[in-house]
N, C-alpha and C positions, 0 to 999 in steps of 0.2 A: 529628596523624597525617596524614602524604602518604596523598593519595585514590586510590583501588585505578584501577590502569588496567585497560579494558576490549577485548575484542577480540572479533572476529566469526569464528569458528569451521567455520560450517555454515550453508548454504543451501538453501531449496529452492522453489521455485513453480510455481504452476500459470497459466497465466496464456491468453487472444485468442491467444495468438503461437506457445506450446507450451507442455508440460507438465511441463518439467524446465528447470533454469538456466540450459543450453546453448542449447536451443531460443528461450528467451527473446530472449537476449543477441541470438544470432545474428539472430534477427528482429530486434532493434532496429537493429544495425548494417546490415542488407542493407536498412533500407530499407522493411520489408513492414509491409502492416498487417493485424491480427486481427482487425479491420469486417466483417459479413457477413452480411446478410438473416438472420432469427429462423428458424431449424427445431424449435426446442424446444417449439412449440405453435402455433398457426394464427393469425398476427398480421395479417389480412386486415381485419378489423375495427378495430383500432388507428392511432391518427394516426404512428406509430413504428414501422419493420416491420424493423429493424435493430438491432443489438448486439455487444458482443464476449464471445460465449458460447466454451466451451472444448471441443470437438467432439473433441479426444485428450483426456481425462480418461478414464481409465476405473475405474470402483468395483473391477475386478480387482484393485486395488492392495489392496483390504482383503478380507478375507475376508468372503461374500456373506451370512455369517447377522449380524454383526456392522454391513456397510454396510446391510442393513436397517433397523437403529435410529438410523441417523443422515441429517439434514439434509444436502442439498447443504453447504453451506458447510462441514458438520463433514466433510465427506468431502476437500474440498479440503485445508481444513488439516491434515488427518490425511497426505493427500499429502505435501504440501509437509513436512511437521515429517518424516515417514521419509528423506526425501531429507536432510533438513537433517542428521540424526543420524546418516544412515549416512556420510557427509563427514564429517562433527566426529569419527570416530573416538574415540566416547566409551563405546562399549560396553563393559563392563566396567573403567572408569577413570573412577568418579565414586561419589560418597558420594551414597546417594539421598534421603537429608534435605537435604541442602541443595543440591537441582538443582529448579527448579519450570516452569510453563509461566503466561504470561501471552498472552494474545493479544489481537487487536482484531476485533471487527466492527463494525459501521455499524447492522446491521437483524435480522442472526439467522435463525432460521429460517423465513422468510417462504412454501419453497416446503411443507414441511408443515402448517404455518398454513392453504396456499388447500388444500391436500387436504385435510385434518379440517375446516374448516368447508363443501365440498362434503357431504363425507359426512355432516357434520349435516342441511342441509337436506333432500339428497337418499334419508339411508335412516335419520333419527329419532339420537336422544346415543345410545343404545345401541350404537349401531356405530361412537360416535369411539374411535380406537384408545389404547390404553395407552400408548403411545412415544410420545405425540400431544405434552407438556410436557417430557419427557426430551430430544426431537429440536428441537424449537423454542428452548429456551432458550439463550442467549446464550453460557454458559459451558459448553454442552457440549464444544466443541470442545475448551478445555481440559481437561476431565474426562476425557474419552477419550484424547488423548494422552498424560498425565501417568499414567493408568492400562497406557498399552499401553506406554511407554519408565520404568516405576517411578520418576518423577519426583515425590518426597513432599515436597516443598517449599511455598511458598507456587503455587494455581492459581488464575489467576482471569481474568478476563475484560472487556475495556474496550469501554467504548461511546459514543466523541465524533463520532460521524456518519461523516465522510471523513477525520479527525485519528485514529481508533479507530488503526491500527497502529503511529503512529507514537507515539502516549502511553502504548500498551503498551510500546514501544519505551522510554519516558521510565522509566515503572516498574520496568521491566526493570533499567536501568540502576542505579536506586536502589535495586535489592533487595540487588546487588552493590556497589556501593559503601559499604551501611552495615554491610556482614557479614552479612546476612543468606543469601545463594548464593554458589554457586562457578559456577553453570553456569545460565542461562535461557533455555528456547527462545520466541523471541518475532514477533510482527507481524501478520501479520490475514488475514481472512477472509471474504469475499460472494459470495453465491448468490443476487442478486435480480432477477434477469431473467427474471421471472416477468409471467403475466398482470395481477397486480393491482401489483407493485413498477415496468412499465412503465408500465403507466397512472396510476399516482399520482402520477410524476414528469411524466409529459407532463403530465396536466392541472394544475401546477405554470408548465407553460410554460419546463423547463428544460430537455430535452433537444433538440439537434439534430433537424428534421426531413427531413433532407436522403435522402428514399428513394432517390431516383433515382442516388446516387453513396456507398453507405456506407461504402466506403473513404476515400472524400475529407469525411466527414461531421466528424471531430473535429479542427479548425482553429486551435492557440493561437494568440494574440495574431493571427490574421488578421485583415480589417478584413471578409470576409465568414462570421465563425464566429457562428452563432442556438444555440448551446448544448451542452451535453457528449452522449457517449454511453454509454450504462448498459449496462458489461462486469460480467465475476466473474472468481473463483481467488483465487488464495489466496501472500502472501509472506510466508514465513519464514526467521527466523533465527537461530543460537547464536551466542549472549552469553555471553561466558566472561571472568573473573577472569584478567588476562595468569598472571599468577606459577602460578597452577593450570593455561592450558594449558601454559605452558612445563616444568612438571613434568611433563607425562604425554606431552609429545614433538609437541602436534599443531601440525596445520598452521596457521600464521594468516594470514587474509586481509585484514585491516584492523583498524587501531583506531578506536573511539568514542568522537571527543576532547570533543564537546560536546553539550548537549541545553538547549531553550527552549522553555517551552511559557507561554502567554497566553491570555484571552479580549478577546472584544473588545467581550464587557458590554453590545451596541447592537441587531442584529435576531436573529433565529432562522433567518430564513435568507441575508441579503442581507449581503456581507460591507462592513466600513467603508472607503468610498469611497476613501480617503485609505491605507488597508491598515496602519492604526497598530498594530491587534493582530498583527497579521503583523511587520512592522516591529520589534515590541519581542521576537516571540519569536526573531528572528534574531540582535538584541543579546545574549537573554542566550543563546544559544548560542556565540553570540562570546566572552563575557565569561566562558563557563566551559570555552571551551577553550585561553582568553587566547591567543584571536586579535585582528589587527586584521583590518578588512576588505577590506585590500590579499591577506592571503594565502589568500583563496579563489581557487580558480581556476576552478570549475563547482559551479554551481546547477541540479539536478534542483529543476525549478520543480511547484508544484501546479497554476497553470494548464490549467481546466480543457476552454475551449476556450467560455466564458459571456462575455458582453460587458461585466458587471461586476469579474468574479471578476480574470481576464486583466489588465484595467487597473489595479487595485488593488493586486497584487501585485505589478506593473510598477513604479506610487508606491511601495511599501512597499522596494524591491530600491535605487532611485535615492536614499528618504531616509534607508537603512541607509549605503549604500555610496559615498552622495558619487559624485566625480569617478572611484570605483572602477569604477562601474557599470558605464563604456563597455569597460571589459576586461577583465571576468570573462564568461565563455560561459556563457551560460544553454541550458537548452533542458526539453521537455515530450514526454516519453515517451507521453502520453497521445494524440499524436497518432497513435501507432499502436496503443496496447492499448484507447485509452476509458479511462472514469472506473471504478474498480472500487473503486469509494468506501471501506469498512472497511479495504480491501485492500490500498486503492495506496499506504499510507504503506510498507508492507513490503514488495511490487513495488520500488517506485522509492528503497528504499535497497540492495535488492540490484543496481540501474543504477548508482548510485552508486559501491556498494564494488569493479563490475566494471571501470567507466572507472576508476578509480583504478588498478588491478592492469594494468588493459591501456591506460591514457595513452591513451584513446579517450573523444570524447565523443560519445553517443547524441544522432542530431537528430529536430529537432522537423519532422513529417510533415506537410505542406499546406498550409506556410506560403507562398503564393503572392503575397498583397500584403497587407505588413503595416499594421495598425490604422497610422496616422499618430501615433497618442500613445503606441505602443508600437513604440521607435525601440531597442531594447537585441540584445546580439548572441543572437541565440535557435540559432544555428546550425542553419539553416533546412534539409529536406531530405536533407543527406547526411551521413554519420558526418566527424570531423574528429580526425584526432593533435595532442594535447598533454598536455603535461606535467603531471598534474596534483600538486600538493601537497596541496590539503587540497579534499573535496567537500562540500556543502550542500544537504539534501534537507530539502522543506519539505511541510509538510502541514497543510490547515486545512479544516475543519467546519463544518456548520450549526450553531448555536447558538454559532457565534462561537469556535470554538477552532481556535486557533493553534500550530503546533509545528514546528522546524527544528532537526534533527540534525543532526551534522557527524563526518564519514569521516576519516580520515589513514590514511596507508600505515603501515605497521610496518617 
């Protein structure tokens, strides 16, 4: 049986930059970055006094008895997923058994987490609140969407660190292709730019401490980038069965010709030097959308702006792509949003399916002098026209997971 092709439908994100598609995009192309001193709490104390928090979000989008019971992160995604649906033109043009919601996060509800364990300490268990496990758990985000768009399908909820949107992404795919959906809304979700999700990352020794300059803070492949910076929001996407959108008339904005995903089986945090798991999930993304590696034309890199991380991916991109490498354009959107860990696999696939549609490639922000051992075209700086044929957006995790989707035009 030929394998169902799949198409990307509906968009939507929250993201540092703005809080809808447009706002996104346009931010990545003009150039701007969403870096910008912590107002979210008094980070005077902290070695990190910067982030890329989402300051137009507003809970208005949900009704205010309802955003009550939910988690930052469940409120983004809940964002982002109305955006995605009311685009996908699917309202009333779907079977609700077999449309589901998968999505990613990295950590969950972390900022309910620090409010119920204040309120333990400071006023006895009696007064931790009822919504305290409902708002925190991982798969809310999906339960609330699939509940608020009657999405009775399979819901459920992935959690591979900073790979989380993108293996939803993977799942996503597999739900559709074995018959299982006709319709999945999918990609991820974080809210941890929080008191204790800063501090645990610094004292990690992995974020950027660059106070003095937070716009110029998240640096890929620079030869002076000391570590990422801890954003949120939320990217989603509709994943749609071609033959099911084409019956019901919508719009398509790309296809999803391939997906790879690997571990790399070696540390829990430190990614393999060499970038071999990365590396092989690019092959079998290649090898299941029976592509070669000549016909990529742009890599949405995960580069995260780490002195490891950056390099690695750099080896993994040159021992995928051979003599390819010198002329396929890379670049790292993270250089304007930051790291939005669970998030960015869904972020930077909707960068992706946007340069496709608009033959624009999004550059990589403050890339000033690059690392000497990362000599590849990152397309430093300023947005660039080309043609693109086929896109590759990559995403990899702590605990060693690897994953790289691949875009084509329709």
């Amino acid at each position: 049986m030929a394998s169902k092709r799949i198409v990307v439908t509906g968009m939507g994100a929250v993201t540092p930059l703005g809080c809808s598609v447009a706002s996104f995009w346009d931010g990545l192309i003009c150039g701007r970055s969403g870096i910008r001193p912590i107002t979210q709490f008094d980070p005077t104390m902290f070695d990190v006094k910067f982030g890329g928090d989402c300051p137009d979000f507003a809970a208005t989008v949900i009704d205010h008895r309802l955003a009550k019971r939910m988690d930052r992160f469940t409120q983004f995604a809940y964002g982002a997923a109305m955006q995605a649906f009311a685009e996908s033109g699917l309202e009333g043009k779907f079977d609700p058994e077999r449309a589901s919601v998968i999505l990613g996060t990295g950590i969950g509800g972390i900022t309910e987490l620090e409010e119920q364990h204040k309120r333990l300490l400071e006023k006895g268990p009696s007064r931790v609140s009822a919504f305290t496990i409902p708002k925190l758990m991982a798969n809310a985000c999906s339960g609330h969407i699939s509940i608020a768009l009657n999405f009775k399908g399979c819901s459920t909820a992935v959690s591979t660190a900073c790979a989380s949107a993108a293996n939803a992404m993977a799942d996503a795919m597999n739900s559709i292709r074995t018959g299982h959906a006709d319709v999945v809304l999918t990609g991820g979700t974080e809210a941890a730019l929080t008191p204790l999700g800063l501090s645990a990352f610094a004292a990690m020794k992995a974020l950027s401490t660059r106070n003095d300059e937070p716009a110029r803070a998240s640096r890929p492949w620079d030869r002076d980038r000391d570590g990422f910076v801890l954003s949120e929001g939320a990217g989603v996407l509709i994943l749609e069965d071609f033959e099911h959108a084409q019956r019901r008339g919508a719009t398509i904005f790309c296809e999803v010709a391939g997906i790879g995903a690997t571990s790399d089986a070696g540390d829990m945090v430190q990614p393999d030097p060499e970038g071999a798991g990365a590396a092989r999930a690019m092959r079998l993304a290649l090898k299941d959308a029976k592509l070669n590696p000549g016909d990529i034309d742009y890599i949405n890199a995960h580069a995260t702006s780490t002195p490891l991380g950056d390099m690695a991916e750099t080896r993994a991109v040159k021992g995928v792509f051979g003599a390819a490498a010198r002329s396929v354009a890379i670049s790292s959107t993270k250089g304007a949003t930051g790291h939005l860990l669970g998030a960015s696999g869904g972020v930077e696939a909707i960068a992706c399916v946007l340069a496709l549609r608009n033959n624009t490639l999004p550059p990589t922000l403050n890339l000033d002098n690059p690392d000497k051992d990362c000599d590849l075209d990152y397309v430093p700086k300023t947005a660039r026209d080309k043609r693109i044929r086929y896109a590759m957006s990559n995403s990899f995790g702590f605990g060693g997971h690897n994953v790289a989707v691949i875009f084509k035009p329709i």
